[in-house]
C-alpha positions in Angstrom: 3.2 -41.1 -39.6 5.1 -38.4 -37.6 3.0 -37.5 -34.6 3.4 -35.7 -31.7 3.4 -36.9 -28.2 0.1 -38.8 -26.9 -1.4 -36.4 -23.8 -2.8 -39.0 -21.2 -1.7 -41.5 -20.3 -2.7 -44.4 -17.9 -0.4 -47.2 -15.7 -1.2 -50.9 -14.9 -3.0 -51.1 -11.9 0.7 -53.4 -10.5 4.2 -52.2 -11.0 3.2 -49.2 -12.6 3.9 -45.5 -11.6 2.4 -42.1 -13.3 4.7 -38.7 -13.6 1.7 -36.2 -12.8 2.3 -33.7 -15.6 0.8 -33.0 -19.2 2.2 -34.9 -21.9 5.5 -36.3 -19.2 5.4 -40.0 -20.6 4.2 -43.0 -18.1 6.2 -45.9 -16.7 5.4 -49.4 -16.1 8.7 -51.5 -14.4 8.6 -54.9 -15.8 9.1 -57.5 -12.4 12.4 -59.0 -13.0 12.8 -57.0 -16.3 15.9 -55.8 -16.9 16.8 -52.0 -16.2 21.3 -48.1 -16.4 22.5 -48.2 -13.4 25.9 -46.2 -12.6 26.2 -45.1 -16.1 26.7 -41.5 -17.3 24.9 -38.8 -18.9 26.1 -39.1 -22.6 24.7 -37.4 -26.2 22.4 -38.6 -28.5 25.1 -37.9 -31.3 27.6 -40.4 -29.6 25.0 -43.3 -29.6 22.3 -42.1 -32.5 21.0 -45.3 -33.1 19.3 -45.1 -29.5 15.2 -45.0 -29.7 12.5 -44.6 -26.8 9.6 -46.4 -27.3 6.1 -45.3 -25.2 4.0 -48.2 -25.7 -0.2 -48.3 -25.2 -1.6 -51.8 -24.6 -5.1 -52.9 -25.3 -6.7 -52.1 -21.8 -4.6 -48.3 -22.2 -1.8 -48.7 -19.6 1.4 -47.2 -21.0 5.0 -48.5 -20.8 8.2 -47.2 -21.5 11.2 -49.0 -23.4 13.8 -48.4 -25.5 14.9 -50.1 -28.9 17.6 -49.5 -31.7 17.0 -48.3 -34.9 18.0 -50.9 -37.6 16.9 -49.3 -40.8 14.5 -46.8 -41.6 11.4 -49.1 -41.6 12.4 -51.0 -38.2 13.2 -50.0 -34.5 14.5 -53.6 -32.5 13.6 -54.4 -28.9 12.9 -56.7 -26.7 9.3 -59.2 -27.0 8.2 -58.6 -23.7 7.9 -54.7 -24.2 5.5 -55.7 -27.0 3.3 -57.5 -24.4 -0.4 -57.1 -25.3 0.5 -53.8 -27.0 -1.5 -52.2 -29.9 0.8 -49.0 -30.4 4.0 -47.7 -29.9 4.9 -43.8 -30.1 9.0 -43.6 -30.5 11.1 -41.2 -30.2 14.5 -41.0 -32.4 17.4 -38.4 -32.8 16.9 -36.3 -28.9 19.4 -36.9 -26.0 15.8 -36.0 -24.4 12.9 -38.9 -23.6 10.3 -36.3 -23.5 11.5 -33.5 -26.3 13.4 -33.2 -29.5 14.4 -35.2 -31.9 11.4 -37.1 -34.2 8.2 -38.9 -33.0 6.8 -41.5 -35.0 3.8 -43.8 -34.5 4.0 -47.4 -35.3 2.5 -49.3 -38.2 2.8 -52.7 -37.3 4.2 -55.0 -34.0 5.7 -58.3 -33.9 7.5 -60.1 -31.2 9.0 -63.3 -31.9 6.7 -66.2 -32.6 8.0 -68.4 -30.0 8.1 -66.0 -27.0 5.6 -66.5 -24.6 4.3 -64.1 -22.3 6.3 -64.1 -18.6 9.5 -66.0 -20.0 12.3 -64.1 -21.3 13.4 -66.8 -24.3 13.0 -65.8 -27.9 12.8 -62.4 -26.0 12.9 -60.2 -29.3 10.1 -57.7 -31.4 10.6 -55.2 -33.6 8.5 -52.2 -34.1 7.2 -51.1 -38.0 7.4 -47.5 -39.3 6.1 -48.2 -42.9 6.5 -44.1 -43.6 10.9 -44.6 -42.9 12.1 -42.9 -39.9 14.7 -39.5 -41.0 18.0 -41.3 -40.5 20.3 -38.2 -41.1 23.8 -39.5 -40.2 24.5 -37.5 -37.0 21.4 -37.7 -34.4 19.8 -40.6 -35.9 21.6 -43.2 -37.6 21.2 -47.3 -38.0 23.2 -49.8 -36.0 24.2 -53.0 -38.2 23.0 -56.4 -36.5 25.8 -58.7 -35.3 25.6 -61.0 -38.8 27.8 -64.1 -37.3 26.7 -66.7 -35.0 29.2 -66.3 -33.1 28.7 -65.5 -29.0 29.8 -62.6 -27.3 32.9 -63.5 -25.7 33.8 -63.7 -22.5 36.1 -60.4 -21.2 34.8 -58.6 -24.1 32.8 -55.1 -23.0 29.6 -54.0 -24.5 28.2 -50.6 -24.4 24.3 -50.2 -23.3 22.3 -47.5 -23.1 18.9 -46.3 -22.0 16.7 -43.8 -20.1 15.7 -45.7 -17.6 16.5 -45.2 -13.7 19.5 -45.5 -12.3 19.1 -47.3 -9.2 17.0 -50.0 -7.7 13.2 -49.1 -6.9 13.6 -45.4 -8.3 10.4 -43.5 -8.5 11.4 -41.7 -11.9 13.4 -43.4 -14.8 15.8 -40.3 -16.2 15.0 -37.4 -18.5 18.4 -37.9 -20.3 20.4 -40.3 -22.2 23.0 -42.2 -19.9 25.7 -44.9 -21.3 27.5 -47.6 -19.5 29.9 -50.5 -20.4 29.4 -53.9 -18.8 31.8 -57.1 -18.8 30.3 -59.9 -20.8 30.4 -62.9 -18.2 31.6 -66.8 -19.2 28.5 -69.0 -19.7 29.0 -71.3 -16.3 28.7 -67.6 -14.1 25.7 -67.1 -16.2 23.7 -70.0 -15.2 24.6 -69.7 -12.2 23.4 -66.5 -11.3 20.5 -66.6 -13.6 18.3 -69.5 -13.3 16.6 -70.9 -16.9 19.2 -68.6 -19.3 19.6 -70.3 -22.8 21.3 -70.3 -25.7 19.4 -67.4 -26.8 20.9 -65.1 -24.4 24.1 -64.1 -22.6 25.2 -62.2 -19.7 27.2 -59.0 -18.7 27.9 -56.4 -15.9 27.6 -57.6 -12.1 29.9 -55.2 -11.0 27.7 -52.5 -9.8 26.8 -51.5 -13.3 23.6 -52.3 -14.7 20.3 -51.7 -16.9 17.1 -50.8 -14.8 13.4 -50.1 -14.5 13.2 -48.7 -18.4 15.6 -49.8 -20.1 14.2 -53.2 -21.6 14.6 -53.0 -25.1 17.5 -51.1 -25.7 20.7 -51.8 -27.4 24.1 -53.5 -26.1 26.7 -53.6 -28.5 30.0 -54.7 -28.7 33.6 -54.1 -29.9 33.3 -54.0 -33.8 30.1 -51.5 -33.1 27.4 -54.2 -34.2 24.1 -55.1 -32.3 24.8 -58.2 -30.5 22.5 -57.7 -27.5 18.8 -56.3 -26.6 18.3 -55.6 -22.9 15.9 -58.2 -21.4 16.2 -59.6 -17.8 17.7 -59.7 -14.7 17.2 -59.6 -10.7 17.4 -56.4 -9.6 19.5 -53.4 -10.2 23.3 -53.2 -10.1 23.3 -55.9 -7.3 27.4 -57.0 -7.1 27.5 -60.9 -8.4 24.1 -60.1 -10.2 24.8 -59.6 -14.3 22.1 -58.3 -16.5 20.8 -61.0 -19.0 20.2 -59.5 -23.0 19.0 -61.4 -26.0 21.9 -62.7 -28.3 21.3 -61.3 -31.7 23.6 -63.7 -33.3 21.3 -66.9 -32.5 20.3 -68.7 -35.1 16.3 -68.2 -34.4 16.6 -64.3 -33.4 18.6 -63.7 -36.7 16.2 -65.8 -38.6 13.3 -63.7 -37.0 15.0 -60.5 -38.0 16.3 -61.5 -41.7 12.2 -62.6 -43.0 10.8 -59.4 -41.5 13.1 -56.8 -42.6 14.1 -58.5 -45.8 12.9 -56.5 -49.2 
């Protein structure tokens, strides 16, 4: 159902941070999650397939996130945001985290069923609104998941975006939507800079620009305008030689996962 913003809200007792004001929504910074750094302020109208996801787990701490709307019925993040969580209050069609736009509550949660908790493989969920979310063409719209197996190529740039902070350690994740474009890196760099990535994922950005504390979850797509990343990992912030590591939507299992819940 369409709700309005949840009042109180509550932190884990590590990593987590409270903005001290009625109704502001909570953080919780993932360790070694990944989070935009040197982006810009941009319009919900440019990128309106953009969601922000405030998630409650079962022991009431709150995290933030952000996710892409893929149809009416389905908002696609990343697993570990889904961690232990029992609700998920998001926020579609508002350049703002905390205002305008619609709020929806969830219906169901899944994460992929061979993520485990702590590792960033299989790193994929996707949050249920059974009631269909008011996709309207110009503030909200759907973004079409990258349908080929095919791997983001090196060179190539892909856009992300997210409300999350915009440098390393920052107190406060942003009020507005920001928007930056990151260099997809050759597989050798990858591994190299980023212990234990697989097949599942690729890498982009170590240039100074970068996701942050936040932005987990949210959308990176590429050239032809299709899905073909969901923020995940990485060390730090914007750290030169350090690129972000996102979940390849075009794997065979992350596809598979997609097509049998969202078929019908």
């Amino acid at each position: 159902m369409m709700v309005e913003g949840i009042n109180s809200c509550a932190t884990r007792a590590v990593g987590g941070q409270t903005e001290d004001a009625a109704g502001v929504w909570c953080e919780n910074h993932h360790i070694d999650s990944n989070r935009i750094v040197e982006g810009s302020k941009t319009d919900i109208k440019q990128y309106p397939y953009n969601a922000f996801c405030k998630l409650q787990t079962d022991d009431g701490a709150v995290m933030t996130c952000g996710g892409a709307i893929i149809s009416k019925n389905y908002i696609l993040t990343a697993a570990h945001c889904l961690d232990n969580v029992t609700t998920a209050i998001v926020r579609i069609g508002s350049t703002y985290k905390t205002n305008g736009g619609y709020v929806y509550k969830s219906t169901s949660i899944y994460q992929h069923p061979r993520y485990r908790s702590g590792k960033f493989d299989y790193d994929i969920g996707l949050i249920v609104i059974d009631e269909g979310m008011d996709i309207n063409g110009k503030t909200t719209d759907t973004i079409q998941v990258e349908r080929s197996s095919s791997k983001p190529e090196a060179g190539n740039m892909v856009t992300i975006t997210g409300w999350g902070a915009t440098k390393e350690n920052a107190k406060e994740s942003v009020e507005e939507l920001r928007v930056g474009e990151v260099e997809v890196q050759n597989r050798t760099y990858c591994e190299e800079t980023n212990p234990g990535i697989t097949r599942r994922m690729f890498c982009a950005g170590g240039d100074g620009i970068d996701t942050c504390q936040g932005d987990s979850g949210g959308p990176a797509v590429g050239p032809s305008h299709t899905l073909v990343g969901v923020t995940s990992n990485g060390i730090g912030c914007g750290r030169e030689g350090q690129p972000g590591v996102y979940t390849r939507t075009s794997a065979f299992e992350i596809r598979l996962f997609i097509s049998l819940l969202t078929r019908g």
